[in-house]
N, C-alpha and C positions, 0 to 999 in steps of 0.2 A: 854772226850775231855779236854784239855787242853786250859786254857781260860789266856791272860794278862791283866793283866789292871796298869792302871799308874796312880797312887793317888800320889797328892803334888810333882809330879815329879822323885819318887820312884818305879819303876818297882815290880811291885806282879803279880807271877802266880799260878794259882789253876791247881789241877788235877781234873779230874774224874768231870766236871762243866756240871751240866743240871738245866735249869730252866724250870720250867712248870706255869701255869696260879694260881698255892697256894703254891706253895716251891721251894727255889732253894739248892740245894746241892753240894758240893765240899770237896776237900783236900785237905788242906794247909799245910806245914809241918809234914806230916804224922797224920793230925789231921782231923779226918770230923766233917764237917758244915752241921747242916739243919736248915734253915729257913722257917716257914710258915707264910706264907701270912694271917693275921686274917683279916685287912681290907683295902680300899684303897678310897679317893677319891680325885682326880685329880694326882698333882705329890708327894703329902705325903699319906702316907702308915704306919700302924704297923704292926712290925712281931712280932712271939715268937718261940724261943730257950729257951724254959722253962724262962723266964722273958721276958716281954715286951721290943720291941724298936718301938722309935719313930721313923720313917725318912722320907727321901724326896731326891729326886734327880729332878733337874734341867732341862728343855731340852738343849740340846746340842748345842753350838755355831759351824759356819762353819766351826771352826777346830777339834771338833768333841767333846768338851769337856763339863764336865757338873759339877753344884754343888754339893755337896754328902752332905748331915746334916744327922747324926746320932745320937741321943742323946745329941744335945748341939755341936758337936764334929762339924765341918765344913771342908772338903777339896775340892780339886779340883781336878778331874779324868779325865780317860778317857779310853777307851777300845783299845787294842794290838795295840803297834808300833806306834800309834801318838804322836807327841810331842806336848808339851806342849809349848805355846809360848805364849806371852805378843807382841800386837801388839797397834799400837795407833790409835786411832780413829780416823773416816777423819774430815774432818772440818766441822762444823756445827751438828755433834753431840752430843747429849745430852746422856750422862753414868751414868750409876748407882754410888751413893756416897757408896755403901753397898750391900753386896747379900741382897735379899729380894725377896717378892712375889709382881706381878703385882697387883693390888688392883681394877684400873679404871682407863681407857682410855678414858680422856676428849675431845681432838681432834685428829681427825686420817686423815690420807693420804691425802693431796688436799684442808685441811681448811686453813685458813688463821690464823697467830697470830701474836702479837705483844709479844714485849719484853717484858718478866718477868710473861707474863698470863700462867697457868699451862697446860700442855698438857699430861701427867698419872700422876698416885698415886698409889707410889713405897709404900707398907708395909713392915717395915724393926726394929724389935726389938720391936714389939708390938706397932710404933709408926707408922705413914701415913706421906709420905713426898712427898712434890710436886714435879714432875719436871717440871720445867717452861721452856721456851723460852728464848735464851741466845740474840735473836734479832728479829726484824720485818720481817716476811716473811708467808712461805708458807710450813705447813709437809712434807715433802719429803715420811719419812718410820717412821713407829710404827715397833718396831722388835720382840715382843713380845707378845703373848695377856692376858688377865684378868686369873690369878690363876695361870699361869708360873710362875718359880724359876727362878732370876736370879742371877750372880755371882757380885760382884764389881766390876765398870769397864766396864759391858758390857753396848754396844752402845742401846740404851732402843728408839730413835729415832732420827732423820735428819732432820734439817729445812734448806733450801735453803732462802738463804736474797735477 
């Protein structure tokens, strides 16, 4: 099967693409790929092609797109014919300063908060970063839960004032 995907905005197609529950395999430029699966827990994973990788993908935003971290390496993907787009956030939410892992979600849906009290805890470069409340109100929407990957940028929650 013939598989596309759109990393950083760059169209790549594989041939010959199956993935099973410990390896996925393909041909890229008349070259095959096999990856197996050594381990997984939540959205990062190592595989080995005779050396170890680290990676981790993202779940995917409404537009279909997801983080890819592969050894250090960070892009942004997505599977056949979607585009990639940059859209802005509505008003009253609160975006990630940096891709990172959700860490902990201090108030969720229906709590009340004030300006500047923290509402998750973005992990992002082996460091913990608040995201606080940009004013007095009420959570609208958490977008993410504890151990998701997210991208920079993405809407991480909604406070109605």
């Amino acid at each position: 099967m013939e598989k596309t995907f759109i990393i950083d905005g760059h169209e790549l197609r594989v041939q010959d693409y199956t993935a099973t529950a410990d390896a996925v395999t393909f041909n890229l430029n008349g070259i095959s790929y096999r990856y197996t699966l050594v381990t997984r827990e939540g959205p990062e994973f190592i595989l080995d092609r005779g050396v170890r990788i680290r990676a981790a993908v993202s779940a995917s935003n409404r537009d279909g797109e997801s983080v890819i971290i592969a050894n250090g390496v960070e892009a942004l993907g997505s599977v056949g014919g979607k585009k990639i787009k940059k859209d802005r956030a509505p008003v009253g939410s609160l975006t990630a300063p940096m891709p990172g892992k959700i860490f902990k979600i201090l108030r969720g849906p229906g709590e009340m908060v004030k300006k500047g009290e923290p509402i998750l805890i973005l992990e992002a470069m082996k460091m913990e970063h608040s995201i606080r409340s940009d004013k007095d109100g009420k959570v609208k929407k958490i977008g993410y839960q504890v151990g998701e990957l997210v991208q920079g940028g993405a809407v991480l929650a909604e406070v109605d004032g």
